[in-house]
N, C-alpha and C positions, 0 to 999 in steps of 0.2 A: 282875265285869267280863267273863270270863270268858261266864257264861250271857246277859250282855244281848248280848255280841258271836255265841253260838251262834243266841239268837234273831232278830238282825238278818241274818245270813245265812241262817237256813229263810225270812225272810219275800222277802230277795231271791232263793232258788233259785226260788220259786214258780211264777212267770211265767215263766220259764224251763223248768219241766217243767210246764207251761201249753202252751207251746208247742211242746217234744216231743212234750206226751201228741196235740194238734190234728196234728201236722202227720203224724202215725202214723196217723191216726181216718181210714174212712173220710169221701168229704166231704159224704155226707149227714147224720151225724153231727157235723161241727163244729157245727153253727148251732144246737144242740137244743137246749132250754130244758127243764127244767133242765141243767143242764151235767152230765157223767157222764165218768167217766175211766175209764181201759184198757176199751173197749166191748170186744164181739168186732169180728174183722175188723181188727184195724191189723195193717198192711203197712208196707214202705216206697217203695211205689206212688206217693207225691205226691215223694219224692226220684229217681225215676223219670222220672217226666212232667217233672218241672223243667231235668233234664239232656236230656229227647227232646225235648221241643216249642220252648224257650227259646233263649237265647245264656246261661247264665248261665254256662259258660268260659269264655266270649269277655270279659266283663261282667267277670269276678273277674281273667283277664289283664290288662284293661286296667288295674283298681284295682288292681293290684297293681304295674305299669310304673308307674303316677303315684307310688305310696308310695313307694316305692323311689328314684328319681329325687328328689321332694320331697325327703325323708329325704336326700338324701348329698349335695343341694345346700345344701341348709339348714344341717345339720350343718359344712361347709367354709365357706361365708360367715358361716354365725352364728358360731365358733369365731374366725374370723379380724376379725369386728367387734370381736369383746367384746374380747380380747387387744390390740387398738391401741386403743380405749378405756381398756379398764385399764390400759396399761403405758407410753401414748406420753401427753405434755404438749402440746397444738396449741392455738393458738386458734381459738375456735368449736369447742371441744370442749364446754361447757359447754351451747351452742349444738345442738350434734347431741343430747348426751345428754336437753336438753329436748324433741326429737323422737323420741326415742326411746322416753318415755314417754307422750308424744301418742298413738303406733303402739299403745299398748296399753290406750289408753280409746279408741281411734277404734272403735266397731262395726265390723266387715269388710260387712255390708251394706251401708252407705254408698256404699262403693267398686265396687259390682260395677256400675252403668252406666257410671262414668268406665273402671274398667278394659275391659268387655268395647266400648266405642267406641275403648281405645289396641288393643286386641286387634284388631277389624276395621283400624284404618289401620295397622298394621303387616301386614297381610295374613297373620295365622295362627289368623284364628277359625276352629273347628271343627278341630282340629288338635291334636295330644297335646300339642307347643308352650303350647298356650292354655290344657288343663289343669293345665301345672306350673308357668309358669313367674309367675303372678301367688298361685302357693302358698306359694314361695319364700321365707325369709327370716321369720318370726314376730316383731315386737320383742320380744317376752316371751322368747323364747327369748334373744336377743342378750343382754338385762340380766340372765336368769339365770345366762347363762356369765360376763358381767362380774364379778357379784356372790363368782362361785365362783373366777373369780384373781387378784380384788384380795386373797383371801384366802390365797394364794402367799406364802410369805415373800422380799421380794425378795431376800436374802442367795444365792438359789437361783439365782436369775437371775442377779444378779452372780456371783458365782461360775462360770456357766458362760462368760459374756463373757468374764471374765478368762483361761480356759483356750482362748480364740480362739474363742466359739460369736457367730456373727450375729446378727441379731435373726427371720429364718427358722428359724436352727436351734435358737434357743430353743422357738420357737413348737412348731416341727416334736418334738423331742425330748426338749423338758422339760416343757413345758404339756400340751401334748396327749395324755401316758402319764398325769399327773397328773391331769386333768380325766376319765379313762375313764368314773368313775359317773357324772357331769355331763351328758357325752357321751351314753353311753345313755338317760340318763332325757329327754334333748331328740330322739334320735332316735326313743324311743317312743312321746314322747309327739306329735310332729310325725305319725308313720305313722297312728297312730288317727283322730287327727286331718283327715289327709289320706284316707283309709279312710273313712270318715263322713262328709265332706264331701258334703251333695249340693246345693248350692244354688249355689256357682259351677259345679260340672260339670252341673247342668240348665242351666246360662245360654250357659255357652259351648263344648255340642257338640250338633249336631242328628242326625250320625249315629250310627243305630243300632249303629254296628259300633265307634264311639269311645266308647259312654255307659262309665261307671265302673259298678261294682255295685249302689247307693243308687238311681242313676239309670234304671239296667236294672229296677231291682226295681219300682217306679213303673209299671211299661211291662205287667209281668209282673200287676199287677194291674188294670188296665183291657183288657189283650189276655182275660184269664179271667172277666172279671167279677168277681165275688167269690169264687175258689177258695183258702178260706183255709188248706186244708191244703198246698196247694203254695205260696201265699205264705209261709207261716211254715216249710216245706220250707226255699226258696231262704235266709230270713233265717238261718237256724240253719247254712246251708252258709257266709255270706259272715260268721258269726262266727267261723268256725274258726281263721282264720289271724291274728287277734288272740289267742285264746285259746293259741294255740302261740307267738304272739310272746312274751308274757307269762311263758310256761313259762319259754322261752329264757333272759331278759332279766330272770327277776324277780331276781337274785342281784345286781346293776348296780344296778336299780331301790332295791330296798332301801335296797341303802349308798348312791345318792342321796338320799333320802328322808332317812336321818336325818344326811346333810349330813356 
């Protein structure tokens, strides 16, 4: 198990030092047929040009104002759905919770005319507004946190009631220290998410100074034509702060994972 998991991982680093080895190579050397790895001459000249000629700080600030923003709204409205889901009795509860799994076979393509026409009539197309706030909210996320405190013993809950706790300060101080790996693994997995994204933020921002990174990168390759060493430069810079997420987060992630 063991050696099929070490050769599944050489086969995915590949691509990856694929793209270290290109975005190091001179760039008359990327294109060469047959392909040749560490030629002479690599620099880190295409990581250069991408920070001299580009916006791609400007590009990585904004994808990083959307994640962040996404992530801590999301996190606070999905946490506070699943919780009055799980824990309150209403009618047309049955009712929401079958929308709630609608939310999660609907394609999000569907939605991106109806949304980016609510976006123009509320006047904040083009606008960082317009980036986050139709990111908001995942149902998958909502019935993942569901799932994770119906599984709460409610003994816990009563219990805090009875010692005078509200139904805020449950939420606030017994669910939400409980839910921590839950938590994480919906904030991580919301950032990447939102991180990657490029198909609503090419829809709904035309200026160059709002585009997200995916979006910037785009721009980055018809402004050079094809300069694949600083294409795959800029890619390997806007995966960084994923890969650091992960570092952070993977100890969270984990004990999410195995629930």
């Amino acid at each position: 198990m063991r050696a099929l998991a070490a050769v599944l991982a050489v086969i995915w680093l590949v691509p990856l030092a694929w793209t270290l080895d290109t975005a190091l190579k001179p760039e008359s050397e990327t294109t060469r047929i047959p392909v040749s790895w560490f030629v002479p001459g690599m620099s880190l000249d295409a990581f250069g040009r991408v920070f001299g000629d580009g916006e791609v700080l400007a590009w990585l600030g904004n994808s990083l104002l959307v994640g962040v923003a996404v992530t801590v709204l999301t996190v606070a409205v999905t946490s506070l759905a699943a919780f009055g889901l799980s824990r309150t009795r209403f009618r047309g509860r049955s009712f929401v919770l079958a929308l709630l799994v609608a939310g999660v076979v609907v394609p999000p393509q569907v939605l991106i005319v109806p949304l980016f026409a609510e976006m123009v009539g509320l006047g904040i197309a083009d606008t960082y507004w317009a980036l986050v706030l139709p990111q908001v909210v995942l149902p998958a996320m909502v019935y993942v946190l569901k799932k994770f405190f119906d599984g709460v013993p409610r003994e816990l809950e009563e219990a805090a009631v009875i010692d005078g706790a509200g139904r805020l300060r449950v939420y606030w101080s017994l669910m939400l220290p409980l839910a921590r790996p839950a938590l994480a693994a919906v904030a991580i997995f919301t950032f990447v998410t939102t991180w990657n994204n490029f198909l609503w933020p090419f829809v709904a921002v035309s200026d160059p100074h709002l585009m997200t990174f995916p979006v910037g990168l785009a721009t980055v390759q018809s402004s050079y034509g094809v300069r694949y060493a600083q294409v795959l430069a800029a890619a390997l810079l806007g995966g960084l702060p994923l890969v650091a997420l992960f570092l952070a987060f993977q100890r969270q992630l984990v004990t999410a994972i195995k629930g």
